[in-house]
N, C-alpha and C positions, 0 to 999 in steps of 0.2 A: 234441765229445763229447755223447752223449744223456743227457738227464736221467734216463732211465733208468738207468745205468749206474752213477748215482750215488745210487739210492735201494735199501731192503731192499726185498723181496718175498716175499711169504708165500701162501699158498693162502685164498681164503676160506670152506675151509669150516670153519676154524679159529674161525670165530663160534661166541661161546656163544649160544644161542638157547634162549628158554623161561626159566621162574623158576630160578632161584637160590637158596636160601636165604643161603649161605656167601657167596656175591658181593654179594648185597645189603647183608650187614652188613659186610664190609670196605668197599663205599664209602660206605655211611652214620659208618664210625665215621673212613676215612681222610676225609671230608669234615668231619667235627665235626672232626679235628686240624687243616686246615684252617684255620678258623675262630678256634682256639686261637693258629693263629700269627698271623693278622690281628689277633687281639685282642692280643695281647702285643706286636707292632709298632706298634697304638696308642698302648697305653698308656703304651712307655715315649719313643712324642713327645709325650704329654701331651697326647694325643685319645682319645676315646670311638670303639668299633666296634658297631656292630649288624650283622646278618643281614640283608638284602633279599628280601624275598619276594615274587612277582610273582603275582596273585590276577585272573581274570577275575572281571568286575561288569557288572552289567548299570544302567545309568545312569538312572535314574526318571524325569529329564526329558525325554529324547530314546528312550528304551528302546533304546540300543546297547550293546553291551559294550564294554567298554573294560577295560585293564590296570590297576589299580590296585598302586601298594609299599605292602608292609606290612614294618613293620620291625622284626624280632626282639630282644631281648636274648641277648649272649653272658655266656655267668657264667665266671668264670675258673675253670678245674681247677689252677691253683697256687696256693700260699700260701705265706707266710715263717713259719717259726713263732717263739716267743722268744725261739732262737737265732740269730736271720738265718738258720737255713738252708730253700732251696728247697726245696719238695715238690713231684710234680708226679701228682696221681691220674688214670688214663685211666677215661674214662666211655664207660658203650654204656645209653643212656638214664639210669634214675637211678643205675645198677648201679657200683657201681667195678670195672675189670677186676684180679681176681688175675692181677699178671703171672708173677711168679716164685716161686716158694718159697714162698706163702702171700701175698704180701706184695702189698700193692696199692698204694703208693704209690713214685714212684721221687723220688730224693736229686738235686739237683742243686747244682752249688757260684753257682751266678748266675742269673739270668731272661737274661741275653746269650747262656749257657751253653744253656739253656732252649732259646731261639730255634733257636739252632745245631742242637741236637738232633731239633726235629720234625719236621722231610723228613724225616728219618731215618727218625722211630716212625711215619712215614705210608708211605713206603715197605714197611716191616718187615712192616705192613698189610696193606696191598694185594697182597706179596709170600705171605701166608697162616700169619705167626709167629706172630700173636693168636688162632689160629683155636679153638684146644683153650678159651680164656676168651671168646672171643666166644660161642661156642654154651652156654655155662654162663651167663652173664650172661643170655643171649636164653632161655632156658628159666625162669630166674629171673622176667625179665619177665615172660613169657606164663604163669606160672603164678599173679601179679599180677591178671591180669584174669580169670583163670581164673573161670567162677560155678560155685559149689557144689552140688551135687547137693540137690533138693529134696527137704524130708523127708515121708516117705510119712504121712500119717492119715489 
């Protein structure tokens, strides 16, 4: 039997090619969920997560470049509040995404529960469900650094 036979096949002209707006920010935001569940798999073996970031440098000694890690801080998007119970806010930079109904934060009964769920909201993602709060959040930002019109005198 040919391995062909056993794989899908698609056309390539089905590449997205050129910017994105809408695809860049689902894999920036399904990459920070990501990270969410690295960090939550951490935490509850009782280890610390950071981000790796791989940075060319130029070496003063020898003047090569070389790969340098830099290593991020993840901040957790849950919290227990006084009643034990989970929260869990999606973020698209400092922005909380309104997922539903106004409401930006989702309920969870566990952080095991948590875990279980984020393939899910990373999926859901990718898939283009956040898409109507991503571009509100992402306008929010860029209006952030927006500079203000100079005053005429």
């Amino acid at each position: 039997m040919s391995v062909l036979n056993s794989l899908k096949l698609a056309n390539s002209d089905d590449r997205k090619l050129g910017y994105d707006p809408v695809r860049v920010r689902r894999k920036k935001l399904a990459a920070a969920l990501h990270d969410q569940l690295h960090l939550l798999e951490a935490s509850q073996a009782g280890g610390t997560y950071s981000k790796v970031k791989i940075k060319r440098a130029r070496d003063l000694e020898s003047d090569e470049m070389v790969d340098v890690e830099q290593r991020r801080k993840v901040t957790p998007w849950w919290w227990i509040d006084d009643d034990g119970v989970v929260k869990f806010s999606i973020r698209y930079g400092s922005i909380r995404l309104t997922v539903k109904d106004g409401k930006d934060a989702l309920i969870v009964p566990s952080l095991a529960h948590l875990q279980k769920i984020l393939p899910s909201l990373r999926q859901e993602v990718l898939a283009g469900g956040l898409d109507e709060a991503l571009a509100v959040a992402a306008d929010a930002l860029q209006a952030k650094f927006r500079t203000p019109p100079s005053p005429k005198g």
